[in-house]
Structure formats: C-alpha cells, structure tokens
N, C-alpha and C positions, 0 to 999 in steps of 0.2 A: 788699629784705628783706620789708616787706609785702605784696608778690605772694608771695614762698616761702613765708612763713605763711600765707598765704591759702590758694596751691594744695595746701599740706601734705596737710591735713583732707579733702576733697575726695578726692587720690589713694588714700587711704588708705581709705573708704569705697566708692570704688569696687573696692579691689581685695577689699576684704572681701562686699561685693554678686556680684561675679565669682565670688567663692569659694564661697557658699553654692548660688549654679546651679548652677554644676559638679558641687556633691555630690547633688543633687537630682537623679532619676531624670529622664528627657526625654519629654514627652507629646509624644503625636499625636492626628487623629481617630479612628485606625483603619478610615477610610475605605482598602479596598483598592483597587488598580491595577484595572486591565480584564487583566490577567495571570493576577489572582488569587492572585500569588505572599507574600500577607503583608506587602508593603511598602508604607508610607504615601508617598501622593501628595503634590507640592506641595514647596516649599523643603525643601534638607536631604535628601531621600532619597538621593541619592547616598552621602551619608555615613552613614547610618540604614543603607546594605547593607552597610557593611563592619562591621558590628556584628554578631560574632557571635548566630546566635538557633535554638531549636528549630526544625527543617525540619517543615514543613504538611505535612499531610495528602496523599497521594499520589495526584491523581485516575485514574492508573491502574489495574486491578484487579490488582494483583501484591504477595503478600508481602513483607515487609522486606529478606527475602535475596535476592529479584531487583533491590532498586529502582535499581543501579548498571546496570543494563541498560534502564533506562526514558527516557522522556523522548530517545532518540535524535533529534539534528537534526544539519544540515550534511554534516560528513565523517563521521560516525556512522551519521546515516542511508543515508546513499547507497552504506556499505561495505558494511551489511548488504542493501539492495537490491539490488546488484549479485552478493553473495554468493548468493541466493535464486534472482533472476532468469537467474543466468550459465550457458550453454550445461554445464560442469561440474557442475553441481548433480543429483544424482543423483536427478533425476525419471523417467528417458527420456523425454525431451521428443523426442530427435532420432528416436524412433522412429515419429511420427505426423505424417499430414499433412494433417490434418483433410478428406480427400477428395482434394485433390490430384493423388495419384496415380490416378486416376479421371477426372478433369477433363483429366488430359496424355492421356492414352492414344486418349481419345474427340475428341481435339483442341481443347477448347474452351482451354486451356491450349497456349501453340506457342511463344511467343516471349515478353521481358518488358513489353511493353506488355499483352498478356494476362493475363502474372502479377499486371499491378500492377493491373489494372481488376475483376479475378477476389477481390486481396485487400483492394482499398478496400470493397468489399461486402460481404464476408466479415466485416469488423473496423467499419465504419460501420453496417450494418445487419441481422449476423448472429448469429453465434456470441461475436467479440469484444467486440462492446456488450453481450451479453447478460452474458458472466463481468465486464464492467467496472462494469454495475449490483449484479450477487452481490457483489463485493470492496467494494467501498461500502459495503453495507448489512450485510455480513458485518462489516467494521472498527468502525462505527459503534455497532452491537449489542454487541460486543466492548469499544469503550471504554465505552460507558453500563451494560456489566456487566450487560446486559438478556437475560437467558437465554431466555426466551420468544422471543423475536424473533431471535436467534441461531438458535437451531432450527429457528423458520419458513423462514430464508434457506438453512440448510443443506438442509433438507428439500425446497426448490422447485429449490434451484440441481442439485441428485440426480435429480429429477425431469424435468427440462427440456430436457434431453437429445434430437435429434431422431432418434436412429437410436441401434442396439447400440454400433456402434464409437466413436461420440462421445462416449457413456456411459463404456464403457472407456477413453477418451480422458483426460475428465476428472479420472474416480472413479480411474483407477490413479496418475497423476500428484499427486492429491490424497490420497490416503492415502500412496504416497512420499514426498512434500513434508512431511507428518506427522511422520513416523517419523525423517526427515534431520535435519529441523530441531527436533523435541526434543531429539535427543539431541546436536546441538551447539549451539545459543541457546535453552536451555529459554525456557519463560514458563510464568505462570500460567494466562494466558487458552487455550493451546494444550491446557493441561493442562481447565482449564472445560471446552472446544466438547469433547475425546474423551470426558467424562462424562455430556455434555447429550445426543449425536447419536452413536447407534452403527451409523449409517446409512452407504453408501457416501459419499466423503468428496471434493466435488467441489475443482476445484484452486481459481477461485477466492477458496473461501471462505477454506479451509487457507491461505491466500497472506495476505488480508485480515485476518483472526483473527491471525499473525502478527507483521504488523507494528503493529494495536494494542498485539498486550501488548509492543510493543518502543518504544511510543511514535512511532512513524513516520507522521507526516500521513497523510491517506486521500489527499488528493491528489497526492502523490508516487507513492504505490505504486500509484494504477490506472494512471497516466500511466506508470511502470515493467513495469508486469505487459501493459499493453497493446501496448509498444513490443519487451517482449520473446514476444511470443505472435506478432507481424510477423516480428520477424527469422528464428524455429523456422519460418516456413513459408517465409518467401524463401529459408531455407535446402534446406528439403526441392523447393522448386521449380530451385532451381538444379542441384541434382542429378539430378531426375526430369527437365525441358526434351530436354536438360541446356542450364544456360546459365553464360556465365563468373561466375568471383567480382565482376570489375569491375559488371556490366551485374547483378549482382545487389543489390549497394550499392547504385546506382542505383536500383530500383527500390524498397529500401528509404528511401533520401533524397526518393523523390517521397511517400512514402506519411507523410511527417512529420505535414503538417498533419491529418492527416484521423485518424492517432492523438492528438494533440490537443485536434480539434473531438470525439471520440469520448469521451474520458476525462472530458473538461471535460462533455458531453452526462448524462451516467453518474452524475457528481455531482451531477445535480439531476434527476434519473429514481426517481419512486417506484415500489417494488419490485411495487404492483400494476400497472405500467404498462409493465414487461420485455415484451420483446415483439421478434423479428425476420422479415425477409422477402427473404432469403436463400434461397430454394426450391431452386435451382439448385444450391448449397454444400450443402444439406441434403440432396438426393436424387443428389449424387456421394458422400456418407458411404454413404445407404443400398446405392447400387452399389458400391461397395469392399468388401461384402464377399463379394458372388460374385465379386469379379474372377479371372481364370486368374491371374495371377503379378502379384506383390506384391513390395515391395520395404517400404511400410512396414504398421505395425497398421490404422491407419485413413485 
C-alpha cells in the first residue's frame, strides 16, 4: 500500500507534464534538408512530414495553375520524355537526315558498320554534341528564370547551324516542337522563351526549355533528346542503305555508349566552348542540297 501511495502522485504528474507538451506547439531549428523542401532535419522528421503545412515556394518558374505539372520525376518524367521525344510527335523529324542521304549515294555510307562510324561522329563530335550542349544550357537558363542567357542560348543555338538545310533542320523541327507542345503540356517557361526570342527557334533549345518548365532533370532529357536524334537517323539510314530493321537496332545498340559519354560530356561543356569537327557530316548537309533526287529535306 505504500508503494501505491507513493507511485500515485508521480503517475499523476507525469501524466499532467505529458499533457501540457502535447498542448504546446513543437519547435525545431529550422534548419532545412539539402532538399530544400521545408522540413526539419534530425529526429522526428518523419513524423513532422505528415503534418499538414503550407507548400513553399515553387522553385520553378510557373504560376500557381501549372504547379500540378511541375516537379515531374520517375514515371512522370519519362512519360513526358518519351511523349516529346517519340518518332509520332509531330516535329517531322522522320523527314531529315542530317546529310545522310548524301553520304549513301557518294558511298561513304554502304553498310552498317559505316552507318555506325559515320554516327558515333556525327553525335560524339558533331551536330549531336552540339544540340546536347544548347539543351543544357537552354534547361538550366530556364530553371534559374535567367532571361538574358536564355536568349544568348537561343540566339547561338539559330546561329550555329553549318549549312541552309541544318538550319531548316533545326529551326523547323524547333518551332513544331513549340507549337505541339504548348498546346498540349503548356508551361510557363515555353510561354517566357516565345516572348524573350522571336528568332528562328532551334529544336534543342524548345526540347530543353520544355522540360524545365515541366520540372524534368537536365540530365534525363539531353541523355533522351540525344538517344532519340540516333535512333531518327539509323532510321533514315536503314531506309536510304537500305538496310534491315534487325541490323539497324544493332547499330543503334552499338552506339549506346557513346550517347552516353556524349550527354554526360554536354553537361559539363560551357557554352563558350560548343564547338564540333564533323567536317565530313557538315559538307554532306552542304551537298544535299544540289543533290538530283532526294528522298529527305536534309
């Protein structure tokens, strides 16, 4: 009985002590994550996220009514990549072959071991490294909402062009790409770059600018935008050869890595440093366009 009186007083303060924390709001440091998403580090955040709280500040540049389209990752991001990037996507991509057709005719192009040494060049030290440094710097300019330098990209990427038809190449596919993709995954930032740059509209920037305002890594989409610029020309190579569908996979499957070391190259390539030497892909665009009979634009 004098243990029960004892423990009485005790239980009974503690549960009164209990009670008054409870009613007391819960501090933190306010020390944020490396996330930056508002939540305190250190014991107890787990349960601090299921607490309801006003949502922070949106570091994207998109109004309120887009912000359910922002922030794409995982199955999100990759639907809308593959939406953008996919042989349907009404760019006419399938119409151009960046020279291609030039290259077959004059024979430097005969079989796929040619195709495939013709577009590890092409895509490692040409044309495709070059749109892979635009899309970077185009994205990057896009999330930090930096209009100046948005411009500049836009403006060099229009520029840069080494012949008429690469131009058109580009600029057509990139104001398509515009026009598709406003009017079915609007963003803000698509809506920014056509107010900033009413210049021909290279693709890509319009690709890169994109998947910023959609919240989509820079590194997914050069790595997507690179592997789908390979597949539009093994395509057009398999046709102009001609060579089978099988033996065309193939030469897309060999060309993995080197879209890879490419994209990965791109994301740490400063934009005064774009630069290719591609001579050979550059001066089959400029032959393409006397050629007698054509099968694509470029």
């Amino acid at each position: 009985m004098s243990i029960m009186r004892t423990a009485t007083p005790l239980i009974t303060m503690g549960m009164i002590m209990a009670s008054e924390r409870s009613s007391k709001p819960a501090k933190h440091s306010g020390h944020l994550s490396p996330l930056g998403r508002g939540r305190p580090e250190g014991p107890g955040e787990g349960a601090l996220a299921k607490v309801a709280r006003p949502a922070p500040p949106h570091p994207d540049p998109l109004p309120c009514g887009e912000r359910e389209q922002a922030g794409a990752s995982g199955p999100a991001a990759l639907y809308r990549l593959m939406a953008w990037l996919s042989p349907s996507y009404p760019v006419g991509a399938f119409s151009y072959s960046g020279g291609l057709e030039w290259a077959v005719e004059t024979g430097d192009i005969a079989d796929a071991e040619t195709l495939r040494r013709w577009l590890a060049v092409m895509i490692k030290q040409g044309g495709g490294f070059c749109d892979a440094v635009f899309l970077t710097h185009a994205h990057r300019a896009a999330t930090a909402g930096d209009e100046k330098s948005l411009h500049a990209v836009a403006e060099l990427a229009a520029a840069f062009a080494p012949s008429k038809e690469r131009h058109l190449e580009t600029t057509a596919q990139g104001n398509a790409f515009m026009v598709a993709t406003r009017a079915a995954w609007p963003c803000a930032a698509l809506d920014r770059l056509a107010a900033i740059w009413d210049g021909p509209m290279a693709y890509p920037v319009a690709v890169g600018v994109a998947a910023a305002g959609h919240g989509i890594p820079v590194a997914q989409t050069v790595a997507g935008y690179v592997q789908a610029l390979a597949a539009n020309l093994v395509s057009a190579g398999v046709r102009l050869i001609p060579l089978g569908q099988t033996d065309g996979q193939r030469v897309l499957a060999q060309l993995e890595q080197v879209i890879a070391a490419t994209a990965e190259r791109a994301l740490g390539t400063r934009l005064d440093h774009v630069g290719g030497a591609a001579f050979r892909a550059d001066l089959a665009t400029m032959r393409h366009e006397t050629q007698y009979t054509r099968l694509f634009r470029s």
